[in-house]
Steps between C-alpha positions, in 0.01 A plus 500: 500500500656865376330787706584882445600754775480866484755526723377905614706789764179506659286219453572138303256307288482150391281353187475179308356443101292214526158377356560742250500799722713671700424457890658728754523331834351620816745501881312412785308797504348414181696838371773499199734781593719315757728768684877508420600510850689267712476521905632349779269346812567498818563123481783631235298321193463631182163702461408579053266730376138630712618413843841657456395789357330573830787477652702806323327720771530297797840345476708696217834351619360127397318579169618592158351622155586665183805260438424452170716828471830326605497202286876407344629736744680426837251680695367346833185529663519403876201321683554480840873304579472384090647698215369380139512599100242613326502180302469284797211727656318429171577152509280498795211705272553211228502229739127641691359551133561137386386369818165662420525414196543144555197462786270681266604285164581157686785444314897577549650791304831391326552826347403855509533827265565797695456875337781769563507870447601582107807673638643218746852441367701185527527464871180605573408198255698235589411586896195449372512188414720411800235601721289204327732265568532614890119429498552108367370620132638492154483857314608417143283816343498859589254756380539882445178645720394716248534204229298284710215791525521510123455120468185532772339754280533316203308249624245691609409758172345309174663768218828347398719780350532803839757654647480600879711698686528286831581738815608252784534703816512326829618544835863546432573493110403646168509364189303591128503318238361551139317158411371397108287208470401301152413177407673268796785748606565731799754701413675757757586836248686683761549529872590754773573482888579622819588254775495714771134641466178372602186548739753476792603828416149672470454362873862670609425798359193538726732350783734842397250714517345386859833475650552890361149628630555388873885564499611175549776319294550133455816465695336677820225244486430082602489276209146408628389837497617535143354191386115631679632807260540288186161296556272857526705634194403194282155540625469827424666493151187280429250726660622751245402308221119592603543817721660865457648482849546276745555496896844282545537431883753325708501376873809412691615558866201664598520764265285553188642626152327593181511645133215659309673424159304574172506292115626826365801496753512146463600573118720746598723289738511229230608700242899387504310210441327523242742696279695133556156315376498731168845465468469104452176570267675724273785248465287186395284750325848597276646180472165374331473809298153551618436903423110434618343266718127504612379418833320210381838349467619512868492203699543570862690172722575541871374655825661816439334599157130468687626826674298822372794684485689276253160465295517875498810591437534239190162673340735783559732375296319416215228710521250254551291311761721190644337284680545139645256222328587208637600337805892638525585299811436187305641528143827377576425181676253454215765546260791270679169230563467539070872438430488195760220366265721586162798319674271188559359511163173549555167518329479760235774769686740215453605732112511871720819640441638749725782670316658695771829804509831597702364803608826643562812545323841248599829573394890551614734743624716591242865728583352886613199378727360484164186243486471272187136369437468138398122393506296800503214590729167356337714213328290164481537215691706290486758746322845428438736739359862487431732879471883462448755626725907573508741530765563844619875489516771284337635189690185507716440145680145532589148674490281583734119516404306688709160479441234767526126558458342830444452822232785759597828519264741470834503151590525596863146680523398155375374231755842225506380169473809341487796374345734257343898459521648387153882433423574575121863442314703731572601647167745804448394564140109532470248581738340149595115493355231294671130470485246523764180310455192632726237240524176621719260221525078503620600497844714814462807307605852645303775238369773668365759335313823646392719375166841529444542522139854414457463197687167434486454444876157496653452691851109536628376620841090580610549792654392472856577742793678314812213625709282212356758249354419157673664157411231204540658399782405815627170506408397193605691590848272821513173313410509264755567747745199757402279190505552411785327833599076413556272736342185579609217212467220583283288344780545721760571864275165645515498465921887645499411771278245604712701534802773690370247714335363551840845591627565718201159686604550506900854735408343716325187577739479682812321470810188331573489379148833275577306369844229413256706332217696308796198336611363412190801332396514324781118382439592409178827278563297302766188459248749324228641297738177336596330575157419170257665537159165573362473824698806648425423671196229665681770625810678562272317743245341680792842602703641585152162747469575635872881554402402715133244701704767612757753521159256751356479734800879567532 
């Protein structure tokens, strides 16, 4: 069984193609959207997804999220005594999703297809797939996000011959991508990025300007405290998709804080922001040589584009209403759950072909910082390419290839990805020539190989960065050891939940309000432990009701 993950900053998704159809599959609250965060409890086991995300208020020091962010890098995230990588925090994401995936489809899941942000580069890739095989799973097949979005929309419109622009903005990247469909192909025209924006930022911005308002900074403050902070800002970025201004108000020691923050200052906090978002629209825009698009065109993927302000400020753009028409939260799943289905050969999607692009340029460093393209941005996959070189002096004994990715002429304001050591004759008459072959395959993983053409000697190298560079040995060493980690039970997730959404609520009340919440949980802990299975739902649903009513009066 292949199943695909939309592998999300904020929240992760799992689907399947079967019968015909594609079927996302539900956690054990029935819900899709699984949070991307990883706690600790106070047993020290691993807590994934609803219940931990309760815990980012309560117990900051044991609970991580937005680690998608440090992927390939050597970054660590500490929870509690335990420092981790990015890619073995998502391991734990991967290894919840299948779980659920396997109770709900009663069969085991040999391999899954995982969707990555458009402008991941190598060792945000191959991490990746690492983090698969930390969580006991085989991830032969990567997806761009916004080329799985393309491939869910296919499936979904009847007209054959379209082109979309797909905007895929969620909680902490950016990518667009100019999409053409006819006959049985998906083909990816052009696309644009920026890793380091997303909804996250919308939500910090608030953060900014509520710290500002009641001079306070973040370094003065407790990470709980900032964390109540970050909660009401997300809130209230919401609210102002439906109201003009809204009341944002914190609670801590006592003390009560608050922000009357309107949608029009709203836009204006964001707008660093958004001259980033039109930035990456002109770009894919240029590269596909589009000089007019119409807002029928737009397809919107990801939490972030349901925001008014990004609806509003890309009718800005264009000049025309932008709006979202289908379900953005879902699209990618529903596109990694359709390429599953191609993979397995299935029914009539078993002749789609996704025809997918490097959407950045990959070259060398050649003598003045000088950068030398070798497969150009919006090349497609696979692409090889081959550009000849010569030594820079005479009697030179070796080459170094340093590998960069990027758009700027000096290497050095490119992103290094790597590089390779080659010896070459040493030759006090002619510069030594030598070719170097770039070969970029659908995973977005780089083999370079380097020819000596005087000897004919082969040298290749995929360019990894040490930071994620892992013999098997390794790997298997570091699976065992993450496994060995428990996750949560689906059984008993819905009654956790509820308690540390209790305790989220009780820190962020005052008074007689906290007496009241005290005794109710109380109530409620000793009613599920006498309670038959049959009337758990019912405990359940009517705390959770008790909990949102409290929720909706902070």
């Amino acid at each position: 069984m292949i199943v695909g993950i939309d592998l999300g900053t904020t929240n992760s998704l799992v689907g399947v193609y079967q019968d015909g159809q594609v079927k996302l599959i539900p956690n054990a609250f029935g819900e899709y959207l699984t949070p991307s965060v990883v706690a600790l409890d106070d047993n020290d086991e691993i807590i994934v997804g609803k219940i931990a995300k309760e815990r980012l208020v309560t117990h900051p020091d044991k609970t991580v999220s937005q680690f998608k962010r440090f992927m390939g890098t050597k970054h660590e995230l500490t929870i509690g005594n335990r420092a981790y990588k990015a890619e073995e925090l998502s391991s734990f994401i991967i290894r919840k999703l299948v779980d659920d995936a396997e109770t709900y489809l009663g069969e085991k899941v040999e391999e899954v297809i995982v969707s990555v942000p458009a402008y991941f580069n190598d060792a945000q890739r191959y991490a990746t797939k690492l983090a698969g095989k930390f969580a006991g799973v085989q991830i032969d097949r990567i997806i761009n996000e916004p080329s799985a979005a393309a491939l869910a929309k296919r499936s979904m419109v009847n007209q054959e011959d379209q082109s979309f622009i797909v905007v895929d903005f969620g909680g902490g990247t950016l990518d667009i991508s100019v999409v053409e469909l006819f006959d049985n192909i998906v083909e990816i025209v052009s696309i644009a990025g920026d890793n380091r924006l997303g909804g996250e930022d919308f939500t910090a911005a608030i953060a900014e300007e509520f710290l500002a308002s009641n001079q306070l900074t973040k370094d003065t403050i407790s990470r709980e405290f900032y964390s109540k902070i970050l909660v009401q800002a997300e809130k209230t970025k919401l609210e102002l998709n439906d109201k003009e201004e809204v009341k944002m108000t914190v609670l801590d020691q006592e003390q009560e804080y608050t922000l009357d923050l309107s949608y029009q200052r709203f836009y204006e906090l964001c707008q660093p922001l958004l001259a980033r978002v039109k930035a990456v629209l002109d770009r894919a825009l240029m590269d596909a040589r589009y000089s007019y698009v119409s807002s029928d065109n737009f397809v919107l993927v990801g939490g972030t584009s349901k925001l008014r302000l990004v609806q509003d400020f890309l009718s800005y753009c264009i000049n025309q209403m932008v709006q979202v028409s289908d379900d953005p939260d879902r699209m990618i799943a529903r596109g990694c759950a359709l390429l599953a289905g191609i993979k397995e050969r299935q029914g009539e999607i078993r002749d789609l072909l996704l025809s997918d692009i490097c959407p950045f340029t990959l070259g060398i460093e050649i003598v003045g910082d000088r950068f030398s393209p070798i497969i150009e941005r919006n090349s497609t996959l696979p692409a090889s390419r081959i550009e000849q070189y010569y030594t820079a002096e005479l009697g030179q004994s070796q080459v170094k290839i340093k590998v960069y990715q990027g758009e700027m002429m000096k290497a050095s304001q490119n992103l290094f990805l790597g590089e390779l050591e080659v010896p070459v004759p040493v030759n006090t008459r002619v510069n030594e020539s030598f070719t170097v072959r770039f070969t970029y395959d659908l995973n977005g993983i780089l083999d370079v190989e380097v020819k000596i053409d005087s000897t004919q000697e082969v040298f290749s190298h995929v360019i990894l960065q040490d930071s994620v560079t892992l013999t098997e040995k390794e790997i298997k060493a570091k699976q065992a050891e993450l496994t060995r980690y428990k996750i949560n039970a689906q059984e008993t997730e819905v009654y956790r939940f509820l308690i540390e959404k209790a305790n989220r609520v009780y820190s962020m009340l005052l008074g007689r309000r906290r007496d009241e919440l005290m005794a109710e949980t109380r109530r409620f802990e000793e009613e599920v432990s006498q309670a038959s299975v049959y009337h758990l739902p019912k405990l359940y649903q009517s705390f959770s009701n008790y909990l949102d009513f409290l929720e909706r009066g902070l």
